[in-house]
TORBANU-821557 format. One record per atom (N, C-alpha, C): x, y, z; residue in one letter. Coordinates in steps of 0.05 Angstrom, whole numbers, padded with zeros to 5 digits, always signed. Last residue first. Layout:
BEGIN
XYZa ...
***
This chain:
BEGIN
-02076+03607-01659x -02083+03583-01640x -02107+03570-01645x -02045+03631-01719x -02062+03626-01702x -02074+03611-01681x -01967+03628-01704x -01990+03624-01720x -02010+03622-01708x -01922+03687-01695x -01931+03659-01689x -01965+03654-01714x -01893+03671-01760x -01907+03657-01733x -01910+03690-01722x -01824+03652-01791x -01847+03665-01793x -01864+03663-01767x -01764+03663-01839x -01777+03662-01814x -01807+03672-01807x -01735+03646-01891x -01770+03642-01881x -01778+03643-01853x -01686+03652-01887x -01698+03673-01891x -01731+03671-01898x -01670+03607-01852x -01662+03630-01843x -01679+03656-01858x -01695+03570-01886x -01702+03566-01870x -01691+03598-01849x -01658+03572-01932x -01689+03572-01935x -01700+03581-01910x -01610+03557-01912x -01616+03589-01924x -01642+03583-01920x -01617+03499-01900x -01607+03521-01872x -01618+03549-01895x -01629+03483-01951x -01651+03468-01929x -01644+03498-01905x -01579+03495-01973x -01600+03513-01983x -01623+03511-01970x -01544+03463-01944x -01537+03492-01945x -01567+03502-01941x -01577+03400-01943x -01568+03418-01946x -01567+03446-01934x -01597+03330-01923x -01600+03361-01912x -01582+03383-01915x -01615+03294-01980x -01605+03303-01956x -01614+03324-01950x -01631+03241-02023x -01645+03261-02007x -01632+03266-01984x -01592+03225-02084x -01606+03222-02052x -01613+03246-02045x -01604+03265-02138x -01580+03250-02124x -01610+03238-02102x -01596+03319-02194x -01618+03300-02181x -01591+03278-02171x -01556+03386-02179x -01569+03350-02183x -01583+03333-02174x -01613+03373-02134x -01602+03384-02157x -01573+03398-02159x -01667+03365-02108x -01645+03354-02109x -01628+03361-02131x -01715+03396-02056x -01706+03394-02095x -01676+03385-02088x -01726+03408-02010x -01728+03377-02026x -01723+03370-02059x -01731+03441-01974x -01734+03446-01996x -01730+03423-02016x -01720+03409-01929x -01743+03429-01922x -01746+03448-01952x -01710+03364-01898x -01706+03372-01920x -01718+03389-01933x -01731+03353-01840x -01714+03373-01841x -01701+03382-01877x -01775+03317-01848x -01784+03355-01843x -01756+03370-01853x -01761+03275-01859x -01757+03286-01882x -01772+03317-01878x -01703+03257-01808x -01724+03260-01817x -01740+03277-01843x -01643+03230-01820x -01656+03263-01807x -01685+03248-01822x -01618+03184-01832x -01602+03193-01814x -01623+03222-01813x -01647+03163-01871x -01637+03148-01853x -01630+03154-01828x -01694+03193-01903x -01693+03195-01884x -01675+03168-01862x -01630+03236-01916x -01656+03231-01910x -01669+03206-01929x -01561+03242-01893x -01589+03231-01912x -01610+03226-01905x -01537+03306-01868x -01551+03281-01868x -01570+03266-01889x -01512+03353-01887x -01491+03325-01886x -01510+03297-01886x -01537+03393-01833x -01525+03392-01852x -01511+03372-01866x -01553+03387-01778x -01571+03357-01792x -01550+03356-01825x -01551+03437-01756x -01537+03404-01741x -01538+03392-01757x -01590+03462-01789x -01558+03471-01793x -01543+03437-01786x -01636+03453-01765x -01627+03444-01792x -01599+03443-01791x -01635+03473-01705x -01645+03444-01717x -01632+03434-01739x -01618+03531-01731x -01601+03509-01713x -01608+03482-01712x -01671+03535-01750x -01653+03536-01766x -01635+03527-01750x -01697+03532-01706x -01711+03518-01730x -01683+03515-01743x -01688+03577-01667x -01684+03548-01659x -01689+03524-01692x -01696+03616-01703x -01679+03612-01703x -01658+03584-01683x -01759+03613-01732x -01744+03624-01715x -01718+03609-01716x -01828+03596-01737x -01797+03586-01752x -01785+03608-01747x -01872+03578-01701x -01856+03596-01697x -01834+03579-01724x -01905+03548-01655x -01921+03555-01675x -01905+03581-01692x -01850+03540-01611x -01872+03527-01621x -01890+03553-01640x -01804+03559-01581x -01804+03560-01615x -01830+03551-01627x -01809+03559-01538x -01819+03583-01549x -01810+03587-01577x -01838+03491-01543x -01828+03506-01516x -01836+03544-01536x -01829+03466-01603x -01830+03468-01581x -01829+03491-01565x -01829+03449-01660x -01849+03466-01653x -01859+03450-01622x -01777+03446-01705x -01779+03441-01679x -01807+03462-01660x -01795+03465-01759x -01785+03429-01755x -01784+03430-01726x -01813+03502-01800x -01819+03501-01768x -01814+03467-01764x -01813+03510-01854x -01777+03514-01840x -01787+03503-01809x -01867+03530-01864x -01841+03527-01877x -01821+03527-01852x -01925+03495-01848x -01897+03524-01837x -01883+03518-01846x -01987+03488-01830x -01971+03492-01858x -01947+03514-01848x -02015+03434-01794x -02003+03456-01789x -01978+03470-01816x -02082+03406-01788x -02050+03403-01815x -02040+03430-01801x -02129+03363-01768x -02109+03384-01764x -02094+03375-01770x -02176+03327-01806x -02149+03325-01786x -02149+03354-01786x -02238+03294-01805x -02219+03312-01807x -02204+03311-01797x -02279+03254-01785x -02272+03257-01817x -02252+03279-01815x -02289+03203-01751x -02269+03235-01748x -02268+03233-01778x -02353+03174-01765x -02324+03178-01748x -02324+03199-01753x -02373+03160-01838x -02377+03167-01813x -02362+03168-01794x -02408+03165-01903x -02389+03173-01888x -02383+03174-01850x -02462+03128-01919x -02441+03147-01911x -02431+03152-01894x -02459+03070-01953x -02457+03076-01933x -02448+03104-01935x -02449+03035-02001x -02478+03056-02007x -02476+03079-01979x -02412+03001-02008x -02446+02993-02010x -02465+03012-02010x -02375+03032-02025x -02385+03018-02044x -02409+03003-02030x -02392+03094-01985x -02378+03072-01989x -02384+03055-02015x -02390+03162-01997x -02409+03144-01992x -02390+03118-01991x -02409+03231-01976x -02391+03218-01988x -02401+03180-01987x -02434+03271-01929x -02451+03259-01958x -02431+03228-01969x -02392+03279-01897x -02405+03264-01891x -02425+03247-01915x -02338+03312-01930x -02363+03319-01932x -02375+03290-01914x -02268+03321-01898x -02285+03308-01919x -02321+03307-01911x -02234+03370-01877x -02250+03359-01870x -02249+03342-01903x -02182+03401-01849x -02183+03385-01870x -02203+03369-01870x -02155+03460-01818x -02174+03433-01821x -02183+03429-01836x -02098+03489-01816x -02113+03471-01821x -02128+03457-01809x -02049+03544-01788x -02061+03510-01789x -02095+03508-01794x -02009+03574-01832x -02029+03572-01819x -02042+03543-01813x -01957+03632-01851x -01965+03604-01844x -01997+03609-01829x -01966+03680-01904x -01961+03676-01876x -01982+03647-01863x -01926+03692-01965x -01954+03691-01951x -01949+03688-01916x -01896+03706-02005x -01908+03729-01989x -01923+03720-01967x -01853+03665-01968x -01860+03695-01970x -01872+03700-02001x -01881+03613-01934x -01870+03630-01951x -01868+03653-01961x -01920+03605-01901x -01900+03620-01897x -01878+03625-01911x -01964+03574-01930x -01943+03556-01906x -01927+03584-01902x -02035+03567-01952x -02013+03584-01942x -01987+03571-01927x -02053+03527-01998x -02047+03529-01974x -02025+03542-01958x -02034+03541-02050x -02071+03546-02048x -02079+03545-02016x -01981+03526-02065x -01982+03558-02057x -02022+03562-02041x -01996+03494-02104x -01975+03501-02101x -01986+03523-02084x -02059+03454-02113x -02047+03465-02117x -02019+03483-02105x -02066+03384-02083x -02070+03421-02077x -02055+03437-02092x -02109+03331-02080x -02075+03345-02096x -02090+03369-02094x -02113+03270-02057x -02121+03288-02052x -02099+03319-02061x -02124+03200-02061x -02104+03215-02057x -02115+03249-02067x -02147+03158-02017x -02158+03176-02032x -02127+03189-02029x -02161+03082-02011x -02139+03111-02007x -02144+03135-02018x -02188+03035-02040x -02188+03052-01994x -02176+03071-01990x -02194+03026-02076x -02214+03041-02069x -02221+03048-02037x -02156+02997-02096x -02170+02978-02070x -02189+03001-02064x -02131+03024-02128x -02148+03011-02145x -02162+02993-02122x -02133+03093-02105x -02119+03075-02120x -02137+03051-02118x -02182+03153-02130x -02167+03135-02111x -02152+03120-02120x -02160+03227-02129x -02160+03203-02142x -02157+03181-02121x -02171+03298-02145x -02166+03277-02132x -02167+03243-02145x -02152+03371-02158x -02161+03339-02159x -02158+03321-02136x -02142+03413-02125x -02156+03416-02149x -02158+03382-02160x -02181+03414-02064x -02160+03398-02075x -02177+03405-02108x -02207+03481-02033x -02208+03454-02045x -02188+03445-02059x -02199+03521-01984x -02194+03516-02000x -02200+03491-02014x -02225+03578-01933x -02236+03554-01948x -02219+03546-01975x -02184+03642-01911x -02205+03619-01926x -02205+03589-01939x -02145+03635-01866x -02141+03628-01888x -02175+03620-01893x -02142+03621-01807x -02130+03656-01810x -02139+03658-01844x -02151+03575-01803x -02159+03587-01777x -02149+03614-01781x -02161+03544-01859x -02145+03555-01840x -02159+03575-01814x -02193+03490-01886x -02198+03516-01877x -02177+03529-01853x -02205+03454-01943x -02185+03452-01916x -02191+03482-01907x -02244+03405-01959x -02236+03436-01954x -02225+03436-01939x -02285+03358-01999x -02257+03353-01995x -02248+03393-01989x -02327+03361-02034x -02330+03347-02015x -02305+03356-01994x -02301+03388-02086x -02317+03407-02066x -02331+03380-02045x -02285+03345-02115x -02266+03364-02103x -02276+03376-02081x -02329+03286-02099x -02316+03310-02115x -02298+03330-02107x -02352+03219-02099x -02334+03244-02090x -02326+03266-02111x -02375+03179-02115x -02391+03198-02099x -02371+03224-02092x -02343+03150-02151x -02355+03163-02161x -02380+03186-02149x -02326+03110-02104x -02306+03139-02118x -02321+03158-02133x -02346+03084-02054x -02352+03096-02074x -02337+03119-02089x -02289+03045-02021x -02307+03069-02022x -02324+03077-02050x -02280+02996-01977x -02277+03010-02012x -02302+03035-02008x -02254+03014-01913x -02263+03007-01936x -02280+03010-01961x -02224+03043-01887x -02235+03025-01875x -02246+03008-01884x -02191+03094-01917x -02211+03094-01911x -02207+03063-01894x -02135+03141-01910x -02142+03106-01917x -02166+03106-01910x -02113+03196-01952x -02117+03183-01918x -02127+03165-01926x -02056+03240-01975x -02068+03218-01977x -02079+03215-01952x -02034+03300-02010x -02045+03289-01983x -02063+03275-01987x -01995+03344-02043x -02010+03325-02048x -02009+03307-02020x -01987+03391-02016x -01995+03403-02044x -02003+03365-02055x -01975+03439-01970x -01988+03415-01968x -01995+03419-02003x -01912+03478-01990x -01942+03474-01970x -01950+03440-01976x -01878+03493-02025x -01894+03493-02037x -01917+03484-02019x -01825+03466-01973x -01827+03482-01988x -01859+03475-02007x -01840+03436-01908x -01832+03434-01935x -01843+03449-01954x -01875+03427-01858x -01840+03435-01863x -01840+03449-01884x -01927+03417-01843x -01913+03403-01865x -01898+03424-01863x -01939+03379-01783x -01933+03400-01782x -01917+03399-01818x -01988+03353-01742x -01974+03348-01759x -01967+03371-01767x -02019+03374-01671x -02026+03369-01696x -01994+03372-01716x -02022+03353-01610x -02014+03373-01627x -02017+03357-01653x -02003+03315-01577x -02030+03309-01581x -02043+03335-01604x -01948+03300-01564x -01975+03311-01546x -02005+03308-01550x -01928+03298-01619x -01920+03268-01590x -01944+03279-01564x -01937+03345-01633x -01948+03332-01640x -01945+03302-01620x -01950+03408-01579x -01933+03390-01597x -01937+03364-01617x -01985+03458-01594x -01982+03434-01589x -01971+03420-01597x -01989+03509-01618x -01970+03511-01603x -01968+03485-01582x -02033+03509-01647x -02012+03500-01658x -01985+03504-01649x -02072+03465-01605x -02070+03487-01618x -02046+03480-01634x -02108+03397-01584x -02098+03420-01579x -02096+03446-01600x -02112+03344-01628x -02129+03363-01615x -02107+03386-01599x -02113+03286-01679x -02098+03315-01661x -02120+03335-01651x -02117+03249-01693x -02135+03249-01670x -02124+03280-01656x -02092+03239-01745x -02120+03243-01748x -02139+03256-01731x -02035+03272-01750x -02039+03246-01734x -02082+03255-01733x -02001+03264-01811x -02024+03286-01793x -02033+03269-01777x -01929+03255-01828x -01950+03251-01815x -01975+03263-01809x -01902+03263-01901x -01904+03276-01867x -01926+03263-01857x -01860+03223-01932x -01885+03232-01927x -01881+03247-01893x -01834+03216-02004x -01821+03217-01970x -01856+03228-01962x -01821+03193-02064x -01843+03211-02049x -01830+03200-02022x -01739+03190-02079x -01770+03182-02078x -01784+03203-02061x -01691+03194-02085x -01695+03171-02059x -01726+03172-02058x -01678+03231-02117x -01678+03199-02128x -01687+03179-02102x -01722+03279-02087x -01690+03275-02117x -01696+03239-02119x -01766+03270-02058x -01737+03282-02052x -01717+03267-02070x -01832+03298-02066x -01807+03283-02079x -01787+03292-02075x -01887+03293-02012x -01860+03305-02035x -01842+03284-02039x -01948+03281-01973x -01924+03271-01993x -01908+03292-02014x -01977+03269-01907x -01973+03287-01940x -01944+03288-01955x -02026+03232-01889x -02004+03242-01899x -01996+03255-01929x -02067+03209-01838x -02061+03225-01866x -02030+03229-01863x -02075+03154-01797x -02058+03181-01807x -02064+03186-01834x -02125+03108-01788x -02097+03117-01779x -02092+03144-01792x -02187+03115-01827x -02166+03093-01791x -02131+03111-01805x -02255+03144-01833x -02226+03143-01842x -02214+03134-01817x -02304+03094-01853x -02288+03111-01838x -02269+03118-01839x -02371+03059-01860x -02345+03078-01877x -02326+03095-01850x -02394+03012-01803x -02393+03046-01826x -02365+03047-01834x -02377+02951-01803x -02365+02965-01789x -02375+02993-01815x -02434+02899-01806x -02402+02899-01816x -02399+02941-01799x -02467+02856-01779x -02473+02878-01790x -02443+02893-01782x -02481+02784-01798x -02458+02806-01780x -02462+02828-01800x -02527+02757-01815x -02505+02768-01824x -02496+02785-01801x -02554+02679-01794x -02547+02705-01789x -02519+02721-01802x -02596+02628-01807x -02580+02636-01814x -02571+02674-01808x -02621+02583-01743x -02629+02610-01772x -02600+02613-01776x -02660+02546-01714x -02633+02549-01710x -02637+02574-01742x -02688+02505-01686x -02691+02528-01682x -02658+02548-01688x -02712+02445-01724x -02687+02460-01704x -02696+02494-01698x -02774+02415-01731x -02759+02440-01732x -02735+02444-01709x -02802+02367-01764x -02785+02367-01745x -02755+02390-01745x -02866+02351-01793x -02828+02376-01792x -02826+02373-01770x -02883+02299-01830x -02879+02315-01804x -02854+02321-01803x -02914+02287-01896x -02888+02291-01874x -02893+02300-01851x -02946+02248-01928x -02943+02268-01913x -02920+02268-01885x -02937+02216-01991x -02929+02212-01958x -02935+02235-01947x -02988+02212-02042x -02956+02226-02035x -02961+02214-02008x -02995+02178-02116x -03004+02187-02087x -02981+02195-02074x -03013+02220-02161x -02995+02208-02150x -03005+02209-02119x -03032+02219-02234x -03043+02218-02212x -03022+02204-02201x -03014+02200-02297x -03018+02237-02273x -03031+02237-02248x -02954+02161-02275x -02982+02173-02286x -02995+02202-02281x -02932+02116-02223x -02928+02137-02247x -02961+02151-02251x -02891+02080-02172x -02917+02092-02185x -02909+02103-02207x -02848+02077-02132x -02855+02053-02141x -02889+02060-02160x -02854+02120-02080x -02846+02111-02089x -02863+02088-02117x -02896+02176-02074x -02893+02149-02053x -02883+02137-02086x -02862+02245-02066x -02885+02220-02077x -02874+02201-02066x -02878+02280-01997x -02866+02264-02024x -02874+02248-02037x -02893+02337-01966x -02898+02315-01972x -02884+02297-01998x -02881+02390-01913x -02866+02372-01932x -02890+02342-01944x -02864+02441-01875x -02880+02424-01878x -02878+02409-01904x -02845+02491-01818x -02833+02486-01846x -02862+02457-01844x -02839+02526-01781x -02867+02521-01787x -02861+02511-01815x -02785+02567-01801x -02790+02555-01782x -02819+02544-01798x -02725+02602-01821x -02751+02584-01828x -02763+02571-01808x -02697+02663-01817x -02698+02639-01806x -02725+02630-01819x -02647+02711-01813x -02666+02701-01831x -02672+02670-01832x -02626+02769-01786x -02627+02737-01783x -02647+02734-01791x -02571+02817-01784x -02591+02807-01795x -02594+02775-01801x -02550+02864-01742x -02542+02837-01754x -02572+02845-01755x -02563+02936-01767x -02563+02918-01734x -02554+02891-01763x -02563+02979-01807x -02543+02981-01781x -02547+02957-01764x -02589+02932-01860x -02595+02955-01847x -02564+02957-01822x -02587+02910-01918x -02578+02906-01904x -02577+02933-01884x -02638+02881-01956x -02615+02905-01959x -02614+02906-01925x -02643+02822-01996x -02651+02836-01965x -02631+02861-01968x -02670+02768-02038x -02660+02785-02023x -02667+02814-02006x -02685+02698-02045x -02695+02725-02031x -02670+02742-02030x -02699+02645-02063x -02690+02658-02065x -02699+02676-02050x -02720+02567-02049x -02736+02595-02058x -02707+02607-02057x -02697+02512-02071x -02722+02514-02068x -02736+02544-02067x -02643+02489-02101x -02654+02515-02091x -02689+02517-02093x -02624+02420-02079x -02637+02436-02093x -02642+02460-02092x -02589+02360-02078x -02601+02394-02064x -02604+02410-02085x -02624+02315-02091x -02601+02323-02096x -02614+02348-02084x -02671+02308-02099x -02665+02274-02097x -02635+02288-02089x -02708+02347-02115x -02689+02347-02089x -02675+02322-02080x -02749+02313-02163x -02746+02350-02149x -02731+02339-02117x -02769+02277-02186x -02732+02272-02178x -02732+02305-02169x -02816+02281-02229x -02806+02271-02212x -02774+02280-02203x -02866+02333-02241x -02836+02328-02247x -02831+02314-02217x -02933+02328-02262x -02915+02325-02243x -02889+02327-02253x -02954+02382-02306x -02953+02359-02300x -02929+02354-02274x -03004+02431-02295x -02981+02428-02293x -02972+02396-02288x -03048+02456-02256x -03060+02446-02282x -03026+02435-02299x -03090+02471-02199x -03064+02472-02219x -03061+02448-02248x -03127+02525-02237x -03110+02513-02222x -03114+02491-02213x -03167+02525-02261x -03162+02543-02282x -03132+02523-02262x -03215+02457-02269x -03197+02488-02251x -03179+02502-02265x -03228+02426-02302x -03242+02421-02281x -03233+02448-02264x -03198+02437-02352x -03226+02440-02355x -03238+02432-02331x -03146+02443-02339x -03161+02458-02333x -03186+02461-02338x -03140+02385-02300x -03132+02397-02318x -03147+02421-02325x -03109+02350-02247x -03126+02370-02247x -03118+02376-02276x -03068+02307-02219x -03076+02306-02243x -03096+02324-02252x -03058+02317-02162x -03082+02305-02165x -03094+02304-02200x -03009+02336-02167x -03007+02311-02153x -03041+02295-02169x -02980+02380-02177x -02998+02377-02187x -03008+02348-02182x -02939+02413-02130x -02944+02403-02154x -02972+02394-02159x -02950+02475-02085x -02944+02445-02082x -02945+02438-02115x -02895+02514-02043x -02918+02508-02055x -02922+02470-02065x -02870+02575-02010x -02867+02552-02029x -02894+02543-02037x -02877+02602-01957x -02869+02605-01980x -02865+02575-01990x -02919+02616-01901x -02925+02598-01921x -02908+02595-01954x -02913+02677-01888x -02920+02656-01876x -02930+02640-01912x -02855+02724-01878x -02871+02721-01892x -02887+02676-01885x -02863+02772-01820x -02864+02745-01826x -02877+02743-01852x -02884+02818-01787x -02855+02815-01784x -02842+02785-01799x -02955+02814-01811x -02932+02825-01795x -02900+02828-01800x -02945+02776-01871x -02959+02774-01840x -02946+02789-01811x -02947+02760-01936x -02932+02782-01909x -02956+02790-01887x -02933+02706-01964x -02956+02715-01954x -02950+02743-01932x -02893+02671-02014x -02904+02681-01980x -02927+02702-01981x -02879+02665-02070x -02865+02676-02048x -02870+02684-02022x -02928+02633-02094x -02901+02615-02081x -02882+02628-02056x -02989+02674-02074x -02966+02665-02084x -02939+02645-02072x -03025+02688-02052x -03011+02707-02051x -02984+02695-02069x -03054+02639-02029x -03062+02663-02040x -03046+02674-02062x -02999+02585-02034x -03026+02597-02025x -03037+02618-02040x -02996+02544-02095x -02997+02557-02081x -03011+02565-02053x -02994+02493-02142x -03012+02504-02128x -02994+02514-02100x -02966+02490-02207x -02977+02473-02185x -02997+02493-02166x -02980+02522-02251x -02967+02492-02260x -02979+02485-02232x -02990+02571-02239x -03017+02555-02247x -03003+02532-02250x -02964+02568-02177x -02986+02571-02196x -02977+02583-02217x -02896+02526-02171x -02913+02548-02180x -02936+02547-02197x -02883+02471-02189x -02887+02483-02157x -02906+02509-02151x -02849+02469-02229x -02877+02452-02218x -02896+02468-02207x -02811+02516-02220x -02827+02520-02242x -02854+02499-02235x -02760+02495-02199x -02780+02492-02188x -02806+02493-02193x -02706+02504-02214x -02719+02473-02215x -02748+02479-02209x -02703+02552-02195x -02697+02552-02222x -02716+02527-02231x -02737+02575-02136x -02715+02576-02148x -02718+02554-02175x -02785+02635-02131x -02770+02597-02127x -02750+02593-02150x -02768+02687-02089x -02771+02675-02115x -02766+02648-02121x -02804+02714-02038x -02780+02704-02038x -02796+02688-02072x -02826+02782-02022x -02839+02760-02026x -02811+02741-02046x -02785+02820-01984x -02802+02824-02003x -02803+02784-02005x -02795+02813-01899x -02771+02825-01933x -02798+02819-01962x -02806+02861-01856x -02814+02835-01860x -02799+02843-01893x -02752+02892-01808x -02785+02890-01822x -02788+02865-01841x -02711+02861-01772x -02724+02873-01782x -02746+02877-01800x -02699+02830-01723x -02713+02845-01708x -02717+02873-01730x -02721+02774-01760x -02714+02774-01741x -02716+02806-01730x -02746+02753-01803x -02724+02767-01811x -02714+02791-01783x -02783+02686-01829x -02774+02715-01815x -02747+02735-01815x -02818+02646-01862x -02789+02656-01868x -02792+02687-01846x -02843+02594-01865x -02858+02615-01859x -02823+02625-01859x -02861+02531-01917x -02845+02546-01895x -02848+02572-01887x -02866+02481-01953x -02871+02503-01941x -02856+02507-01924x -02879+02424-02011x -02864+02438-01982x -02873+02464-01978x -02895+02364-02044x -02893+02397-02034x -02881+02396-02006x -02861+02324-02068x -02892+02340-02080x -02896+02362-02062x -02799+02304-02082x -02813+02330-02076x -02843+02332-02087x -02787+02241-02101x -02777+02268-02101x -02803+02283-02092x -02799+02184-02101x -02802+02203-02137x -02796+02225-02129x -02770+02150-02050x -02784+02159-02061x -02783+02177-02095x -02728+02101-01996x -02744+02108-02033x -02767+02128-02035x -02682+02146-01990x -02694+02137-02005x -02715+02111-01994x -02664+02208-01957x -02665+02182-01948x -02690+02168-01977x -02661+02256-01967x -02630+02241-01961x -02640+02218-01957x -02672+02314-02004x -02682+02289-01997x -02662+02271-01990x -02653+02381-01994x -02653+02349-02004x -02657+02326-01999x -02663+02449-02008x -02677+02427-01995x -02656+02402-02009x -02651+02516-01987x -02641+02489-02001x -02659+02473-01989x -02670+02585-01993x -02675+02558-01983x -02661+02540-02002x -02616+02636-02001x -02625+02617-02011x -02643+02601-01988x -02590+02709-02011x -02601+02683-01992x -02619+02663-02005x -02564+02772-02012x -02578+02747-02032x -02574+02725-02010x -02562+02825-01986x -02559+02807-01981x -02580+02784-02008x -02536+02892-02008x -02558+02874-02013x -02550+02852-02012x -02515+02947-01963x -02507+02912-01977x -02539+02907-01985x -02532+02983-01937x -02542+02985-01951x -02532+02965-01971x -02480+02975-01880x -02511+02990-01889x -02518+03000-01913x -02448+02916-01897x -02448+02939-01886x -02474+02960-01889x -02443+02841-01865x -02442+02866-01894x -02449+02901-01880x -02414+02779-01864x -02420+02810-01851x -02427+02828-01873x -02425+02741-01893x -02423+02732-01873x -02425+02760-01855x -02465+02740-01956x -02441+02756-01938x -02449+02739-01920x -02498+02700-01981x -02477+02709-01991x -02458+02724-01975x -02526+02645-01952x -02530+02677-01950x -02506+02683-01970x -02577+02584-01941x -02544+02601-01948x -02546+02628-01958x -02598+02541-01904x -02603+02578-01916x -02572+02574-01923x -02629+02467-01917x -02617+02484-01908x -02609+02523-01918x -02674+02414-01904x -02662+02448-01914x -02648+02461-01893x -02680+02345-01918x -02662+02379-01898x -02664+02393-01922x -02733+02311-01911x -02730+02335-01925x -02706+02352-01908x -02741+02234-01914x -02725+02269-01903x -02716+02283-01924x -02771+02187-01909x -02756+02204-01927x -02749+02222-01918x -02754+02136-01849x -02771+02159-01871x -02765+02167-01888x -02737+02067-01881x -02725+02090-01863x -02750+02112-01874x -02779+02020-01899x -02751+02042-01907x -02754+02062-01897x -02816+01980-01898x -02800+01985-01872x -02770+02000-01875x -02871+02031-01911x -02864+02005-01917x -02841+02001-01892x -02900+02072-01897x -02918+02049-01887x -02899+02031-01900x -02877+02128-01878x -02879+02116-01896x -02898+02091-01894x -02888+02205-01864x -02882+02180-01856x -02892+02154-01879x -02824+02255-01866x -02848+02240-01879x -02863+02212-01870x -02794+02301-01832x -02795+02276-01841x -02813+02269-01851x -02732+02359-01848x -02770+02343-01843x -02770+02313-01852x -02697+02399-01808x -02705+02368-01813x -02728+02365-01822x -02672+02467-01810x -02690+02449-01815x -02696+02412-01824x -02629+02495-01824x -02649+02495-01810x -02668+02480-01804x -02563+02491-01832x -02576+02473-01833x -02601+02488-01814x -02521+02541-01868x -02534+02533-01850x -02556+02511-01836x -02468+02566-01904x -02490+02548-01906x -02500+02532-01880x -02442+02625-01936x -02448+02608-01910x -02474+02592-01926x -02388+02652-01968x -02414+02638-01964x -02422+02622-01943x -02368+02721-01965x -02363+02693-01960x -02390+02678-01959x 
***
């Protein structure tokens, strides 16, 4: 978003009986917040508001950047070409400032007022242009990369003279101004690190009623004999394991910093596995994350269930450049058939599991049962998503657990 800030009044003084001339400048920034490693673009504006005069013979100003290091030397802006050695006259170092400590001192510059050509000085040697700021104008440019703290970029020690009306020629006489400084700067809000916010989840297709999703509550802690309304970790039910699992970032993310091998889920009984792909969707806040069939043990036979951690690499990066930061992992608990993981059914598919299901026989999912209890989710005939016969067999002859703590 754009901001525009008023820093600065300067006045000039005149000898006839028309108001002074005034120089406002004012900063405008391009973000209003940005995140670590934004590149901030920022402007001086100047405009002359009070007539009569030919416009702008010089100005200055010392430009800081408040509690960080001092920025690169600022570019005048488009109109301004006078202004700049060898057309006009500078300090040392140039139109863009002078770096003085924590401060660039003195940016801008002046025109060619005194008709100089270069057989008396190599500088300045540039003819006057009248009407510079009769209208606002971009007087310098700069940009800034944006560090962890707000960032404030202020002018102060500003200074001004104008031509004196009612003249021509290469020689002009000018008004000298007196600045009359607000103390006032333009500031960015230093925006919120990359992070993953609310739940993962993990997604199947139940016949015509669509992808259905399981929860991983992000902040789970305990074992797998924690319940999840406790503080226990998500539990995927459903036949073929965790096989595609989405989580939201905070915002856009660099996609092209990611790779499979960022992205491992590691069982607590189960080596290290990676998503054989991944992908984001087009707000570059969702990563969707795809496991092959079977690559996460759930208890199926042959294998034997296991809970998960699902990290993402810290390297990983945002679209400004930011990495990765927060809870980057969940606990995933992988159990076929374990829909009630309480009391001495917990980390267990047993025969409280299958009584769970059996009740639910008849129900549509998920209006009437939740989509744990569809616990084989092939529809077939393809139809709505319920809780079948074959949801109760599955589940009677996948008994498994307990699983590691």
């Amino acid at each position: 978003m754009r901001k525009l800030v008023c820093v600065a009044v300067l006045a000039a003084v005149v000898t006839t009986a028309y108001a002074d001339p005034t120089l406002k400048i004012t900063m405008w920034a391009d973000h209003d917040t940005a995140g670590v490693g934004d590149v901030i673009s920022y402007e001086v504006r100047g405009e002359l508001t009070v007539e009569p005069n030919l416009g702008l013979a010089l100005w200055g100003g010392d430009v800081s950047f408040g509690t960080y290091p001092v920025g690169a030397a600022l570019t005048a802006g488009a109109g301004m070409a006078s202004f700049v050695k060898d057309a006009g006259l500078t300090n040392p170092d140039g139109y863009g400032g002078t770096v003085s400590g924590a401060v660039l001192l003195q940016v801008g510059g002046g025109q060619n007022t005194i008709g100089n050509d270069i057989g008396n000085a190599p500088y300045p040697i540039g003819a006057v242009v009248e009407g510079i700021a009769a209208a606002e104008i971009v007087l310098a440019t700069g940009t800034y990369t944006m560090g962890a703290d707000d960032l404030t970029i202020a002018v102060s020690e500003c200074f001004a003279n104008v031509l004196e009306a009612d003249q021509g020629g290469g020689v002009y006489s000018v008004l000298p101004g007196v600045c009359d400084l607000v103390d006032v700067s333009v500031t960015i809000g230093a925006g919120a690190p990359p992070e993953i916010v609310g739940s993962w989840y993990s997604y199947k297709t139940h016949g015509t009623t669509g992808e259905l999703s399981i929860e991983f509550n992000q902040t789970a802690t305990g074992n797998s004999t924690t319940p999840m309304d406790t503080g226990g970790a998500g539990i995927e039910t459903r036949r073929g394991s965790i096989t595609k699992l989405t989580c939201t970032f905070n915002q856009a993310m660099d996609d092209t910093s990611f790779a499979v091998t960022d992205i491992e889920a590691v069982g607590c009984a189960h080596a290290a596995v990676n998503p054989s792909s991944i992908a984001f969707d087009a707000t570059k806040m969702v990563l969707t994350m795809n496991f092959a069939a079977g690559a996460i043990a759930n208890g199926e036979a042959p294998s034997t269930p296991d809970r998960y951690t699902i990290t993402i690499a810290d390297t990983v990066l945002s679209a400004a450049g930011a990495n990765l930061a927060g809870d980057r992992d969940v606990q995933a608990i992988a159990q076929y058939g374990n829909v009630f993981n309480f009391g001495a059914s917990a980390g267990r598919t047993n025969s409280t599991d299958v009584n769970q299901i059996s009740s639910r026989i008849g129900y549509l999912v998920p209006s009437q049962a939740a989509p744990k209890y569809d616990i084989f989710y092939l529809v077939i005939p393809p139809g709505p998503a319920k809780v079948t016969t074959t949801d109760y067999n599955q589940a009677s002859s996948n008994q498994s657990g307990p699983i590691c703590p």
